[in-house]
N, C-alpha and C positions, 0 to 999 in steps of 0.2 A: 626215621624221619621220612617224610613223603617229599616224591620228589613236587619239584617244578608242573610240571604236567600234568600229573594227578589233582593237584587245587583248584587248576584252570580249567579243568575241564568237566563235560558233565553239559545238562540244561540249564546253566545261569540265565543269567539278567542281560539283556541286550534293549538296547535304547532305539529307535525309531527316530531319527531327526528328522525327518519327509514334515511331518505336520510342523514343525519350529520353523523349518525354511520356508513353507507356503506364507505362515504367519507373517514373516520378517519380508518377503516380496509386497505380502498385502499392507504392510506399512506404510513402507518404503513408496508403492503408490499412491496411496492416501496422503503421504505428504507432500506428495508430488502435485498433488491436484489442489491441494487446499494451498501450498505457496503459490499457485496460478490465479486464486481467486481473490486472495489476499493485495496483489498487486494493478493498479493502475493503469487503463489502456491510457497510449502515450501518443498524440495526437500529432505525424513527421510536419503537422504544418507550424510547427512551434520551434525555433531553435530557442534553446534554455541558453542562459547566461552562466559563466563560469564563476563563480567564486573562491579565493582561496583561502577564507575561514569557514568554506562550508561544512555544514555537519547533518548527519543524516539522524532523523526523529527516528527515536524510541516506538514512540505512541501514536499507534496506527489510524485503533480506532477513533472515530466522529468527526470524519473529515468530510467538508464538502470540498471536493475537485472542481475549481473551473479554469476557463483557458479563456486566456487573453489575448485576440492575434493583433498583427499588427496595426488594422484600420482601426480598432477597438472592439470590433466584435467580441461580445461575450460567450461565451458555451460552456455547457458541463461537457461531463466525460459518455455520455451518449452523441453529443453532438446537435444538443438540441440550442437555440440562440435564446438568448433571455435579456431580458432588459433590467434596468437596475431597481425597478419597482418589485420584478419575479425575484432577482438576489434576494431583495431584502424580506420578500415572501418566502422563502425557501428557506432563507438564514433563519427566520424567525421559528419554521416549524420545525428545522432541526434542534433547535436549541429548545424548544418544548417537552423534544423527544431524548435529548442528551445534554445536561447542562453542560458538559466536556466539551461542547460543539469547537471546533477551527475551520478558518477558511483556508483552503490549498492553494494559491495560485500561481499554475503555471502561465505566465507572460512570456510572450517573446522578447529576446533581449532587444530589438530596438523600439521598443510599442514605448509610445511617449508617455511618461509619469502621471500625467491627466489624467489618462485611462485607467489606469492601477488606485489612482486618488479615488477613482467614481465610485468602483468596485468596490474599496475599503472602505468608503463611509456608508455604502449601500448597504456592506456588513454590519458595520456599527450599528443603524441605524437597525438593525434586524436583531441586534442583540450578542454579535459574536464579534468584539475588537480584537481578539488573537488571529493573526495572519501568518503563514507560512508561505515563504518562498520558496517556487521549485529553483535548484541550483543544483550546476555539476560541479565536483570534488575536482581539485585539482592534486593530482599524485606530486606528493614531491620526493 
């Protein structure tokens, strides 16, 4: 019978991991970049409203983002001001470009109802009646 040491030895087979772990780094940052692209810049002049049956969407894409502050200024997420004529111009060419279209809006929480009214029919009016409110989760 051959011992131990004689089976294992010799010029076998030996693995290289080096090129698996570059792989696995390069992933790892590609995910990394693309959850940063995926995510929404978040505008500190806005405090969001709490909700406690808030629930966080699934479905990312074919959102238009806008902000709502508190005089009623409109803005997207560049920061550019629009009025409710541009909404319902904007609303309309996303919804050409994505029948899925939603509106985003984060409002601040004390920006008077009025303003969120304008903005939603401005949507409608543009072709996109699904609205989503920004809201923070409350942990219970």
């Amino acid at each position: 019978m051959a011992k131990r040491a004689q089976l294992f030895d010799g010029p076998g087979l030996k693995a290289d991991l080096s090129p698996m772990i570059d792989l696995v780094f390069l992933l790892l940052i590609f995910f990394m970049v693309a959850a940063n692209i995926i995510t929404f810049p978040k505008d500190p002049n806005i405090v969001i409203p709490v909700a406690s049956d808030a629930k966080v969407p699934e479905l990312v894409e074919g959102r238009i983002v806008l902000n709502i502050y508190i005089d009623g200024a409109i803005k997207d997420i560049k920061g550019t001001s629009l009025t409710t004529e541009e909404v319902t111009q904007r609303v309309a060419a996303a919804k050409a470009k994505n029948p899925n279209t939603r509106l985003h809006l984060r409002a601040h929480k004390d920006v008077p109802y009025r303003h969120i009214q304008t903005v939603s029919r401005a949507s409608a009016v543009g072709g996109v009646p699904t609205i989503i409110f920004s809201t923070y989760q409350v942990s219970n």
